[in-house]
C-alpha positions in Angstrom: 8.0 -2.4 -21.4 8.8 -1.4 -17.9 7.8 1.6 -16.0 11.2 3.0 -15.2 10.2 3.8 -11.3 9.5 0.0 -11.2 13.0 -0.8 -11.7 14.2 -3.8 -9.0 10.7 -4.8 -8.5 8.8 -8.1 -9.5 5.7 -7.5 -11.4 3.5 -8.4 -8.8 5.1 -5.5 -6.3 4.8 -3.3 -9.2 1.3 -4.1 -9.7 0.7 -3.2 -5.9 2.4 0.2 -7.0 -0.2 0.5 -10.0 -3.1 -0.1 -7.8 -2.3 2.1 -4.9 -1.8 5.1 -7.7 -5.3 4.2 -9.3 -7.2 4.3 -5.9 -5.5 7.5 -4.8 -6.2 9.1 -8.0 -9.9 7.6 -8.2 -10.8 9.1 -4.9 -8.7 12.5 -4.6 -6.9 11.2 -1.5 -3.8 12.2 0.4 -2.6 8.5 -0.4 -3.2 5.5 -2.1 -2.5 1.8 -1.0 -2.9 -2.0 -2.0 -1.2 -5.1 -0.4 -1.4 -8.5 -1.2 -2.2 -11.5 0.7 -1.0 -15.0 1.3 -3.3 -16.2 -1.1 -2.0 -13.4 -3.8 -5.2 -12.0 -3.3 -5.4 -7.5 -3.7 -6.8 -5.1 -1.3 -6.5 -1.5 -2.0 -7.6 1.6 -0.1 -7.4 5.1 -0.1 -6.7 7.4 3.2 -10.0 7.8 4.7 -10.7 11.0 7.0 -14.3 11.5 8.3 -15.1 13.1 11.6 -15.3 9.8 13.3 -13.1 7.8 11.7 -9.2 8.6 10.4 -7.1 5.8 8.7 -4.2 6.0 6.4 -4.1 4.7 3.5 -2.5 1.5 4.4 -4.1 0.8 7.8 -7.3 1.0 5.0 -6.1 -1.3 2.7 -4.6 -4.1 5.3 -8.4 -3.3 7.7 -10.1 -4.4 4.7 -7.5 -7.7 3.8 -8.2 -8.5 7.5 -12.1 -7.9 6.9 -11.9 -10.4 4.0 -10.1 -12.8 6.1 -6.5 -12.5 5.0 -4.0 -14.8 7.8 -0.6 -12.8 6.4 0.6 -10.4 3.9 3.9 -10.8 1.3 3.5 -7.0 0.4 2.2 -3.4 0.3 2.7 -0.2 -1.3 1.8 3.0 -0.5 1.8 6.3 -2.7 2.2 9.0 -1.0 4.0 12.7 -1.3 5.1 12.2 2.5 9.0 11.5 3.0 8.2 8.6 5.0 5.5 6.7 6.4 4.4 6.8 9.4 5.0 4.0 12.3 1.9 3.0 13.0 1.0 2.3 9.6 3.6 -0.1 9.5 3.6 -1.7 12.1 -0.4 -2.1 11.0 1.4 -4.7 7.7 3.8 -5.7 10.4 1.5 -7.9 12.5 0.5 -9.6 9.2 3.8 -10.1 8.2 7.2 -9.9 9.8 9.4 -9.8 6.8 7.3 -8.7 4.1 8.1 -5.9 1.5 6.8 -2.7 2.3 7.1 0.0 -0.5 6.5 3.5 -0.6 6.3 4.9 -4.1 5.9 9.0 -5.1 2.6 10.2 -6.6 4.5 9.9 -10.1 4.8 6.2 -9.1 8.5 6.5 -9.0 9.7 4.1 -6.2 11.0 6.1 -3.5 11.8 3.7 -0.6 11.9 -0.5 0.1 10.6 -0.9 3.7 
């Protein structure tokens, strides 16, 4: 059966969904995130916020697809409580992928926007 906040998305998107809640619950963190490569490889990452270093969530997750040597992403997904994400995060997926889905998904993993 399908997750009811996973309505309209393919099982692989869902599965980023899955993986972004999982991190951000394994770790405590403000948010969670996973995208997925060309290759349909996973990365996930959790917001990371140390005195020398703060990353979202997503700019995590697509730093370390770039760090495994990822070329271009076909999606991300982000749980977060925020109302929207921020630019810069996106635009992070954006020079990976033009046209690729970006999807932000509540804490409760109910789908909350299609970017």
């Amino acid at each position: 059966m399908t997750d009811p906040g996973f309505e309209g998305l393919g099982a692989e998107d869902a599965k980023l969904v899955t993986l972004a809640r999982s991190v951000r619950a394994r770790n405590g963190a403000a948010e969670g995130a996973a995208v997925r490569d060309l290759d349909g490889r996973t990365y996930n990452a959790s917001t990371v916020s140390l005195p020398s270093l703060q990353l979202t969530a997503l700019q995590a997750a697509v730093a370390a697809a770039v760090s495994s040597g990822a070329e271009g992403l076909e999606a991300a997904a982000v749980v977060t409580d925020a109302d929207s994400l921020d630019e810069i995060s996106v635009r992070a997926v954006r020079d990976l992928t033009m046209n690729g889905l970006v999807i932000r998904a509540t804490t409760a993993g109910e789908v909350a926007e299609l970017i």
